[in-house]
C-alpha positions as CSV (number, residue, x, y, z in Angstrom):
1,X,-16.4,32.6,8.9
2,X,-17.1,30.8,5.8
3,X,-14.0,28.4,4.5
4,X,-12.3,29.9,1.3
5,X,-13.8,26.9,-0.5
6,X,-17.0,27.3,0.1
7,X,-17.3,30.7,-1.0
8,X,-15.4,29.7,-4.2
9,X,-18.0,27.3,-5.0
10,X,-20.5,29.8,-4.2
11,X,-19.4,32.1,-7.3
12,X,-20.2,29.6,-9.7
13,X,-23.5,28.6,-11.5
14,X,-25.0,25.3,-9.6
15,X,-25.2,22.9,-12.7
16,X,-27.6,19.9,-12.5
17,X,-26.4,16.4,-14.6
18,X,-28.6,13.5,-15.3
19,X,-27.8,10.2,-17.4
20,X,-30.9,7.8,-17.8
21,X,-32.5,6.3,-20.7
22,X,-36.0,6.0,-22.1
23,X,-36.9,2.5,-21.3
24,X,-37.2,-0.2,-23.7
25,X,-41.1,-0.5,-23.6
26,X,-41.9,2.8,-23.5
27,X,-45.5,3.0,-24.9
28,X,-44.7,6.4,-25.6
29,X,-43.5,7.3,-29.4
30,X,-41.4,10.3,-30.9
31,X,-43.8,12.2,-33.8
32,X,-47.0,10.6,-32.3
33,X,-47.0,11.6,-28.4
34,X,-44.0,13.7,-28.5
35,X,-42.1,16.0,-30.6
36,X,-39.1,18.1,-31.0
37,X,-39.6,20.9,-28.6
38,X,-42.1,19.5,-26.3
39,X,-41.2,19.8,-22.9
40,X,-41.4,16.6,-21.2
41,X,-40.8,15.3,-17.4
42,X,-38.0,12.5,-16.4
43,X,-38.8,10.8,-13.4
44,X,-35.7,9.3,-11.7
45,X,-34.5,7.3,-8.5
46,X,-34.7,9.3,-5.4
47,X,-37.5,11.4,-6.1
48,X,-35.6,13.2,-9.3
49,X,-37.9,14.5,-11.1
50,X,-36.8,17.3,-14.0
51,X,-38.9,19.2,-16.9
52,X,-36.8,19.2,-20.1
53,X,-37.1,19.9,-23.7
54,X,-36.6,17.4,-26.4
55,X,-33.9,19.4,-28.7
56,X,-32.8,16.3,-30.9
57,X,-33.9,12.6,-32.0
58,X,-31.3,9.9,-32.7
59,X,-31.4,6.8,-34.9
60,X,-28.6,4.9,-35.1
61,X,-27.9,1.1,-35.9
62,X,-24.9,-0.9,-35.4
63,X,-24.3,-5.3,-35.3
64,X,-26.3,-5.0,-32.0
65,X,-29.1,-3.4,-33.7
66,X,-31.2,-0.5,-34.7
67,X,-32.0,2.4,-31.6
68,X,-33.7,5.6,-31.3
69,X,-33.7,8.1,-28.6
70,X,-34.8,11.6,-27.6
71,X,-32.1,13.9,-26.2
72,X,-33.3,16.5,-23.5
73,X,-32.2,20.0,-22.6
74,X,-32.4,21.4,-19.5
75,X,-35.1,24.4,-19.1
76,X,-33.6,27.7,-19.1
């Protein structure tokens, strides 16, 4: 018999979370190698590695200085 837990963790969608950042030297740029929609591939620690689309492309600057960065979307 499976414990009561376990099956009430089985009735609910598996859900997959990542945090990470593009790193600082990336040669790759946002509207010259990639654009909103592409699909792209994160490669993490541990053998991570996850397909996702680029939905959204931040700027922002504050007093420790301008940054930009792509925010992916899991593949449905």
């Amino acid at each position: 018999h499976r414990p009561m837990a376990l099956e009430a963790l089985a009735q609910h969608k598996k859900v997959r979370l990542f945090d990470g950042e593009v790193i600082p030297n990336n040669p790759n740029q946002f509207n010259v190698d990639y654009f909103i929609g592409d699909i792209v591939t994160l490669y993490g620690d541990y053998g991570f590695n996850e397909d996702m689309r680029v939905v959204e492309y931040i700027r922002s600057e504050d007093s420790q200085g301008y940054r930009a960065y792509p925010t992916l979307g899991i593949l449905t």
